[in-house]
C-alpha positions in Angstrom: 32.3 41.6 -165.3 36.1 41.4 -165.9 38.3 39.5 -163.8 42.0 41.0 -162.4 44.8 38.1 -161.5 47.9 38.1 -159.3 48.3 35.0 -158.9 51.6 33.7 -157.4 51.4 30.2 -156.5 51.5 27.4 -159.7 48.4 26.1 -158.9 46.3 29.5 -158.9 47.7 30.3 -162.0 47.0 27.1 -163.8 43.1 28.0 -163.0 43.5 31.6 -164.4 40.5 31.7 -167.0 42.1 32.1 -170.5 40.2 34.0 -173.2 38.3 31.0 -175.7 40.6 31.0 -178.0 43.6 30.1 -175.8 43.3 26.2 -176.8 41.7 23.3 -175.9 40.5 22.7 -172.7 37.0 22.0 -171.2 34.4 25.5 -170.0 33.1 25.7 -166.9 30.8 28.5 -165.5 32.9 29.0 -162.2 36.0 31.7 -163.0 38.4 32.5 -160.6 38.0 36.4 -160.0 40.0 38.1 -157.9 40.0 42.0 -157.3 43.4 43.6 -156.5 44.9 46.4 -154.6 46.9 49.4 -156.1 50.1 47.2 -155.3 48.8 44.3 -157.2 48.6 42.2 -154.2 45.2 40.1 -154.0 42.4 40.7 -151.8 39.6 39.0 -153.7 38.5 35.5 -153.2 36.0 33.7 -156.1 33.0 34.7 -157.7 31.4 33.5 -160.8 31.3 34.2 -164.1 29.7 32.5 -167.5 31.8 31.4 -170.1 35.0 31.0 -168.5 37.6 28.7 -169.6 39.9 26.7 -167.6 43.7 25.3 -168.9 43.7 21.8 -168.8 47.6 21.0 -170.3 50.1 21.9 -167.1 52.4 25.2 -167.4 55.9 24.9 -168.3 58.1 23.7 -165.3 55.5 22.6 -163.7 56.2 19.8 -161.0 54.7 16.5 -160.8 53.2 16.8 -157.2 51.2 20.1 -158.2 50.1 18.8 -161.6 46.2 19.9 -161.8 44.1 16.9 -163.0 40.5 17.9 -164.2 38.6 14.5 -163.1 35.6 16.7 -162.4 33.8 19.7 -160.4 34.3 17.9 -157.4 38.2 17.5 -158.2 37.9 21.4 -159.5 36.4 22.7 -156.2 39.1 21.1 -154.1 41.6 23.1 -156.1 39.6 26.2 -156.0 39.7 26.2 -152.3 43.3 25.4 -152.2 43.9 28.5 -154.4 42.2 30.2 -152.1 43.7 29.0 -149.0 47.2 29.9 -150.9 45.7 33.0 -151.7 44.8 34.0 -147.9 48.3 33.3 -147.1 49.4 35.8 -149.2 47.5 38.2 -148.0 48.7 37.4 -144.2 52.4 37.9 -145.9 51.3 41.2 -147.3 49.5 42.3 -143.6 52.8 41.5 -142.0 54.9 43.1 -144.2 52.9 46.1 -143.6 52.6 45.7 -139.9 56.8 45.0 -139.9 57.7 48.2 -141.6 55.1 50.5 -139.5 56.7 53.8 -138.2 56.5 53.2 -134.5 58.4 55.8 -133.6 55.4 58.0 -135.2 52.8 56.3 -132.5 52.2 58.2 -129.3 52.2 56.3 -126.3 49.0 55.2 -126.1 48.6 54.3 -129.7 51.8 52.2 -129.0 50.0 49.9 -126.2 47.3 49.2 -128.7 49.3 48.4 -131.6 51.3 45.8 -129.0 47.5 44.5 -127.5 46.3 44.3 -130.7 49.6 42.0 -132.3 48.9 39.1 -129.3 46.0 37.8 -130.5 46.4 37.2 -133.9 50.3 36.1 -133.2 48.7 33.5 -130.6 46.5 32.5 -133.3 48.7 31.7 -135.9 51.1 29.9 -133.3 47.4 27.9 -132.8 47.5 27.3 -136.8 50.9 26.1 -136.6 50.4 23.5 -133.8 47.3 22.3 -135.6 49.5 21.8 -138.5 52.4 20.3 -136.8 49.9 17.6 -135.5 48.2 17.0 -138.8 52.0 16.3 -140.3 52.9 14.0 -137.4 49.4 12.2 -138.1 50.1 11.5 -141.9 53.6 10.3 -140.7 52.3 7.6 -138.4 49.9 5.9 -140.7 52.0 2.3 -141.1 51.1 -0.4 -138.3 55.2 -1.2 -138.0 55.7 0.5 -134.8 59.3 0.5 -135.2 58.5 2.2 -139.0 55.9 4.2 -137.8 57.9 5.8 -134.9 60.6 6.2 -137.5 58.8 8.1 -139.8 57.5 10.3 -137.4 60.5 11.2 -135.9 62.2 12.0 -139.5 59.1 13.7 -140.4 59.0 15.7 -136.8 63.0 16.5 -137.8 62.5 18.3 -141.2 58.9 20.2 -140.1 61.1 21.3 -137.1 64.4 22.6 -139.6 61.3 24.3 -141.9 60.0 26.3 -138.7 63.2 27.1 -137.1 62.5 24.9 -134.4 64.5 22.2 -132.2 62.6 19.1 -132.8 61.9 19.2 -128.8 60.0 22.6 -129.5 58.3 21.0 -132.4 57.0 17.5 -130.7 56.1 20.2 -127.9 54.1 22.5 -130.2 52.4 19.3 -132.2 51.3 17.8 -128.6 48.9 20.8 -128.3 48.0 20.6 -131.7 47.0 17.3 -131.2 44.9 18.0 -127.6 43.5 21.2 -129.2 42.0 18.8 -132.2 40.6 16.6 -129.0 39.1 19.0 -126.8 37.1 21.2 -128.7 36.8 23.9 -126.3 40.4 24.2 -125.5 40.6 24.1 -129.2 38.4 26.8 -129.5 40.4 29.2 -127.0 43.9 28.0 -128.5 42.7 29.0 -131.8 40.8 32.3 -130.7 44.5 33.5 -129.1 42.9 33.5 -125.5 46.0 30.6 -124.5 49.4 29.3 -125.5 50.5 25.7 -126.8 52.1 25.1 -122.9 48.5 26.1 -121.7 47.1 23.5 -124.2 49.6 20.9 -123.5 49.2 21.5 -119.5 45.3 20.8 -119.9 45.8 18.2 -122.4 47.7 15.8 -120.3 46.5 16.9 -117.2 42.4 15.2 -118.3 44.2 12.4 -119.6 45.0 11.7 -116.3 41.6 12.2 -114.8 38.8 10.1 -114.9 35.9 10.5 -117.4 33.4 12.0 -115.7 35.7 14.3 -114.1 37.0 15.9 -117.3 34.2 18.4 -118.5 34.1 20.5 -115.1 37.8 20.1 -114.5 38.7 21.8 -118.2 36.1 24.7 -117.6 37.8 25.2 -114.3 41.4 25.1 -116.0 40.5 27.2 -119.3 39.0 29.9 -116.8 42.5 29.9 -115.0 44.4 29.5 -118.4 43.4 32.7 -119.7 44.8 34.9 -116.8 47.6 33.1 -115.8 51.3 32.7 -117.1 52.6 29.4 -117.9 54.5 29.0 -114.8 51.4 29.8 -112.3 48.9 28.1 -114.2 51.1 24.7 -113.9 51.2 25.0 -110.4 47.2 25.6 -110.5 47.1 22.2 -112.8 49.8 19.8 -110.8 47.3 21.1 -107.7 43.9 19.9 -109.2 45.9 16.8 -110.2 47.2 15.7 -106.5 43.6 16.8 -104.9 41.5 14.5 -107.9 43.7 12.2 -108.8 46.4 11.7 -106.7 47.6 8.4 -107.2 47.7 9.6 -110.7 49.7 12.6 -109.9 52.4 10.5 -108.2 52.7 8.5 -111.2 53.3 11.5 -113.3 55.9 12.6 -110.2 57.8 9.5 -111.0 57.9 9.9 -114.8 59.0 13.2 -114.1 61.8 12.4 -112.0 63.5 9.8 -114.4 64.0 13.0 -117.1 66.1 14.7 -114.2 69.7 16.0 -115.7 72.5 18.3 -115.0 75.5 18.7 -117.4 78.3 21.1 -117.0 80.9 21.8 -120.1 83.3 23.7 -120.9 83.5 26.3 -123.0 85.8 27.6 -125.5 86.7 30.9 -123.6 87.4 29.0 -120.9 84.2 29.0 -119.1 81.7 26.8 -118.1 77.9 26.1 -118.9 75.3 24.9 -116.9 72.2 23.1 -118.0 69.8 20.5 -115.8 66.4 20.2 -115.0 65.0 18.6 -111.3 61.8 18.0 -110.4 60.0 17.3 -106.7 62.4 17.7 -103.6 65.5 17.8 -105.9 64.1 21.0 -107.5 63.1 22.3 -103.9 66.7 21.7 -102.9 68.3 23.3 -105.0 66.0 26.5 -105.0 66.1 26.4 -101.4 70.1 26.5 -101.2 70.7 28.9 -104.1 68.0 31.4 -102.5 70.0 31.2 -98.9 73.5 32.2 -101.0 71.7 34.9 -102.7 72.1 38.2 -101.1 70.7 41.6 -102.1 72.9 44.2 -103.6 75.1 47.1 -101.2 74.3 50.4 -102.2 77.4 50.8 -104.1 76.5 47.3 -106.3 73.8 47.4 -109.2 74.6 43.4 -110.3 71.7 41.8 -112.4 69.6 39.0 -111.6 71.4 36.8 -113.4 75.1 38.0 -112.3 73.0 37.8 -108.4 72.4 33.9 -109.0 76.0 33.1 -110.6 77.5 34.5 -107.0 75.0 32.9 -105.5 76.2 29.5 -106.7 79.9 30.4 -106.7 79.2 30.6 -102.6 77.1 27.8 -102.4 79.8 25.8 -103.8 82.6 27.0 -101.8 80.4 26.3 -98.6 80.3 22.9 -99.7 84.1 22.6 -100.2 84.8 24.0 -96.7 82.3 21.5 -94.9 84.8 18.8 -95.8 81.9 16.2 -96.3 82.2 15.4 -99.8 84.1 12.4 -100.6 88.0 12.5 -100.6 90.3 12.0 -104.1 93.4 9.7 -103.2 93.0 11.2 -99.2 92.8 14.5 -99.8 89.2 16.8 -99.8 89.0 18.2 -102.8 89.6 21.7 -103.2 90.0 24.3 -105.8 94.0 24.0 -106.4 96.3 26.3 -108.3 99.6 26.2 -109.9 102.3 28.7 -109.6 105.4 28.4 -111.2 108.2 30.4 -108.8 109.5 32.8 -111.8 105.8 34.0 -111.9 105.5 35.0 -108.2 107.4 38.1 -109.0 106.8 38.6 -112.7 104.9 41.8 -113.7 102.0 39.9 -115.6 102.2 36.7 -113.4 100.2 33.1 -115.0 99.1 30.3 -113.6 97.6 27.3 -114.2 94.3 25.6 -112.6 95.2 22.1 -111.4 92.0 20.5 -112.4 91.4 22.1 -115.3 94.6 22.5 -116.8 92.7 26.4 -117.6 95.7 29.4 -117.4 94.6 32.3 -115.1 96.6 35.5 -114.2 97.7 36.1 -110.6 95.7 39.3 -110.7 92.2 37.3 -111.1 93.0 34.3 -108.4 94.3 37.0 -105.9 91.2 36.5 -103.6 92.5 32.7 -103.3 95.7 33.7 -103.1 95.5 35.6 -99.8 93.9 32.6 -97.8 95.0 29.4 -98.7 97.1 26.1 -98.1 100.5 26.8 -99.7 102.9 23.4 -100.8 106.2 23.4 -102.8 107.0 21.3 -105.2 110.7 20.9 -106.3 111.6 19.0 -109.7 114.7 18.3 -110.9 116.1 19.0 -114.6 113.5 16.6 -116.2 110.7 18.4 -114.5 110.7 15.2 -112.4 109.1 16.4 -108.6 111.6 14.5 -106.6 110.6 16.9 -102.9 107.3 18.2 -101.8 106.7 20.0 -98.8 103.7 20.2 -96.1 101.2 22.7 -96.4 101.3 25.4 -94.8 98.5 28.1 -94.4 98.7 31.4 -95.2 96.5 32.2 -92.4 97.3 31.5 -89.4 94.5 29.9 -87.4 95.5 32.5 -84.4 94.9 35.4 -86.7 91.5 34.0 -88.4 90.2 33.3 -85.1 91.2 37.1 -83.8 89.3 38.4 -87.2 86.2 36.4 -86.5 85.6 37.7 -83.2 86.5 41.4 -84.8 84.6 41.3 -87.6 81.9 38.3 -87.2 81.7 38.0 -91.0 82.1 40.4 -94.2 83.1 44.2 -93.2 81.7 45.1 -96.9 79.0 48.1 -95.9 75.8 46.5 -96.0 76.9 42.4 -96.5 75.6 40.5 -93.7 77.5 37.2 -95.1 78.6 35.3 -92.4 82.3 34.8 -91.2 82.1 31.1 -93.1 82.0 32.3 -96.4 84.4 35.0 -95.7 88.2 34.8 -97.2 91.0 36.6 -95.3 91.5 39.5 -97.1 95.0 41.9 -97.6 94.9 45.3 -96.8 97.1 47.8 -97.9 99.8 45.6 -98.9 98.5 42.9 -100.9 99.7 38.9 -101.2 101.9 39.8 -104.4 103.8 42.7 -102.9 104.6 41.1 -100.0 101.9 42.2 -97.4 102.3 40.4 -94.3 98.9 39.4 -92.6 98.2 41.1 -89.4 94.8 42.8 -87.3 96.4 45.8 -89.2 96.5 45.0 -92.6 93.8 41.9 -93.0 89.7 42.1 -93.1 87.3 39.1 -93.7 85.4 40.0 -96.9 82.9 37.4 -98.6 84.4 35.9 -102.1 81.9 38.4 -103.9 83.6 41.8 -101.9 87.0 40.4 -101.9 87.5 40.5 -105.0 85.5 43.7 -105.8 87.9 44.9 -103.1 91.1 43.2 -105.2 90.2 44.6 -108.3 88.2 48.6 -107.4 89.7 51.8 -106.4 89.1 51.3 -102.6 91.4 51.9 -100.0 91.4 50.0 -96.3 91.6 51.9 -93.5 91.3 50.2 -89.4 91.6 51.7 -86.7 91.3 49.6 -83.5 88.2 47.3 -84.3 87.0 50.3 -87.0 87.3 48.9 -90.8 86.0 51.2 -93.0 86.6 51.2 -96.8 87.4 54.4 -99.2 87.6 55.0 -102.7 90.5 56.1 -103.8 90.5 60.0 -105.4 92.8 58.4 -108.4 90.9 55.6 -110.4 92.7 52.1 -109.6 94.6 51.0 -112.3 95.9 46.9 -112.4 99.2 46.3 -113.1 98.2 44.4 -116.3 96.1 47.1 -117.7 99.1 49.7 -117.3 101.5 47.6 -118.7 99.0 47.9 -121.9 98.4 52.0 -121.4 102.6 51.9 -121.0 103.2 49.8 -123.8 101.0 52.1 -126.1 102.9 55.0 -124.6 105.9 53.8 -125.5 105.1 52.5 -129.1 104.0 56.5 -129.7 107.2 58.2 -127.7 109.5 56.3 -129.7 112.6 53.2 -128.4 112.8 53.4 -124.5 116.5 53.9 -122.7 118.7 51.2 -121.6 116.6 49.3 -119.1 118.5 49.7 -115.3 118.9 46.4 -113.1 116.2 45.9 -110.9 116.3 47.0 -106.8 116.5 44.1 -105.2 117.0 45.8 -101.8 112.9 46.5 -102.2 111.7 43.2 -102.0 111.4 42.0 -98.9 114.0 39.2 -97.8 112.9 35.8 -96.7 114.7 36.3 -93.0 112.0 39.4 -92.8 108.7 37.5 -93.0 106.7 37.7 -89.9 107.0 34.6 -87.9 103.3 33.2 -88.8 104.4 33.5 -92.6 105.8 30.0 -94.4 109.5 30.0 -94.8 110.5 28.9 -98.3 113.1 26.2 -97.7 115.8 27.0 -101.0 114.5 27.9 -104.1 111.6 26.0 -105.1 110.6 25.7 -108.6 106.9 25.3 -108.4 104.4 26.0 -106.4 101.2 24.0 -105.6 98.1 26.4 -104.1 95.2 25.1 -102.9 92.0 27.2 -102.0 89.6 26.3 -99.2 
């Protein structure tokens, strides 16, 4: 019987049988045989075969912790197996490999759905293995009786299993939890390591009998593991936090109020000028907020295809601008707060207009805070030569409370086809003639559109058209262009054509004067150099 090796782990190879006159070393009758493929890869385990001889000295380069020690069979055995458990690894790197590189787009539909059935069980499997593992690390960690040492340890040792497996050490504490009840409850071990749950499913279960009392536990796991393997994490939690309340409820509150103490919410900004959300509520906090995100969230018009995601965001972005407007939250130096903006007066009339965010210090064009713009409190601010602000005026609104109150009886709340948001989330929009060019508000040139549509409105090809107490919206027949983008398409023009003529003075007579504002319209007192917006 002759014996093939491909052996690529150190301590395999030191047990590769050598031919008797290789040296000195002690013969055994156990040789390690294994049979490979055409590819050389392994797929044999052990067998046995008279006369073999094992190498006692250690290879070249070989490290201290995987020196091989011959103290016996018994010390021989355990190597053997561990050769072979290395070895069956390499054969699940070889089957994935294979699987990896598979020519999908060669499967037929149906042959597709089984290769993607037959993948989750062995994946949940191995993600089973790995818990198990994670657990078994943890446990070797926590072995001194120094608690501060011992928790320590395990937290070190939690930190560098978690940077092996690609894994935040939250994920990996999570993942050796169910490890650890999988290695408790031998038939929730059993369906973790068969594929038929997840680690959440595990974990759910796990702490979930911890709370009940013992002669409860049995039937309550059959009744969970018979729900686990149907039902997503989400549901079966529910299912679990349910069976909890009804047998153990005094238990369940105390889990309640552990819950509630890991509450959070953190906002940051990011470095595009954004900013990120990230919290977690439990109990009537979490019902709360589900409760008033769901009533800002409204379904898409026929001409909007949003996502889910960009559905929630304008959901929020309403919710807080209700809150603003109720004027309940608590004042800063005697003023509600509000979302304020900063306009300096050269910028009113530039082409590419900037301006700054008050609270934020963030810049922002005049073409993306136009919706604010249109209906808001308008102060000015003048400074003298040392930018020192030595007059401020009263605000004044660019809405007159006549006109809103003549819209909301027109228009009851957002004219968008299709939006039934009501007239208290609705902005006073420009028609025709925007803010920046000087529209003047009026029933004829002013609609109430919700933040969402007023700015789709601000920003798309649409044109407004009323007629008595008729508002109807059109797309324009030539795509809408902002000024900003065709200053770029003119400025790329221009750098093909060649250098542009002498630049003429500008028409004054085509702005409108001050003396021609409608009366409703602030007056700007002399020429101020700043101006201080702020949006309700």
């Amino acid at each position: 019987m002759s014996a093939t090796f491909a052996a690529p782990s150190p301590a395999a190879d030191r047990l590769r049988p050598q031919p008797r006159d290789a040296g000195p070393g002690p013969s055994g009758p156990l040789v390690l045989v294994r049979d490979v493929d055409v590819d050389g890869q392994v797929v044999g385990l052990l067998a046995a075969e008279p006369g073999g001889r094992y190498v006692t000295e250690d290879p070249p380069g070989t490290a201290p912790g995987d020196r091989f020690d011959h103290a016996g069979q018994s010390d021989l055995a355990s190597h053997l197996g561990e050769a072979s458990h290395f070895d069956q690894l390499d054969r699940l790197d070889c089957a994935v490999t294979a699987i990896g590189s598979a020519d999908l787009d060669s499967l037929s539909d149906v042959h597709l759905d089984v290769h993607l059935e037959r993948l989750r069980r062995p994946i949940a499997s191995l993600e089973a293995a790995r818990a198990r593992a994670l657990a078994e690390v943890e446990r070797r960690a926590a072995t001194t009786d120094d608690t501060a040492r011992r928790n320590a340890e395990v937290l070190e040792t939690r930190r560098r299993a978690a940077k092996g497996q690609r894994m935040t050490p939250s994920e990996a504490k999570r993942t050796a939890e169910a490890g650890k009840h999988a290695g408790r409850l031998p038939a929730t071990g059993r369906a973790f390591d068969g594929g038929d749950i997840g680690p959440t499913h595990v974990r759910l279960i796990g702490e979930a009998l911890e709370q009940l009392p013992t002669d409860l536990r049995a039937d309550a796991e059959r009744e969970l593991l018979e729900l686990a393997r149907t039902a997503d994490a989400i549901a079966f939690g529910r299912a679990v936090r349910e069976l909890l309340a009804r047998q153990a409820p005094v238990a369940a509150h105390q889990q309640e109020r552990r819950r509630d103490r890991d509450r959070r919410f953190r906002m940051t900004d990011t470095a595009d000028g954004g900013v990120a959300f990230s919290g977690l509520a439990f109990g009537a906090a979490a019902e709360l907020a589900r409760t008033a995100v769901q009533a800002f969230r409204r379904p898409d018009t026929p001409d909007e295809h949003r996502t889910p995601d960009q559905r929630g965001a304008d959901a929020f972005e309403q919710l807080c601008a209700a809150a603003l407007r109720l004027g309940e939250a608590p004042t800063i130096h005697g003023e509600r707060p509000q979302v304020m903006v900063i306009v300096e007066e050269e910028q009113l009339d530039a082409e590419t207009g900037v301006a700054h965010f008050a609270g934020s210090g963030q810049p922002v064009t005049l073409a993306e805070v136009g919706s604010l713009l249109t209906d808001c409190s308008v102060s000015r601010l003048v400074r003298s030569a040392n930018s020192t602000p030595i007059e401020v005026s009263r605000n004044v609104r660019t809405v007159p409370a006549g006109l809103w109150r003549a819209l909301v009886v027109r228009d009851g709340g957002c004219r968008w086809k299709d939006c039934d948001a009501p007239a208290s989330w609705c902005d006073v929009a420009h028609g025709q003639e925007a803010f920046r060019d000087h529209g003047r508000l009026s029933p004829a040139n002013a609609v109430l559109l919700c933040r969402r549509h007023h700015r789709r409105f601000d920003h798309g090809a649409w044109r407004l058209e009323i007629v008595g107490d008729e508002v109807s919206f059109h797309r324009e027949v030539v795509p809408f262009v902002h000024r900003l983008d065709r200053q770029a398409s003119d400025h790329a023009a221009r750098a093909c054509a060649g250098p542009e003529p002498p630049a003429r003075p500008p028409n004054r007579a085509a702005v409108a004067d001050e003396d021609d504002r409608a009366p409703d319209e602030p007056r700007m007192l002399g020429p101020p150099e700043q101006l201080s917006i702020g949006g309700d």
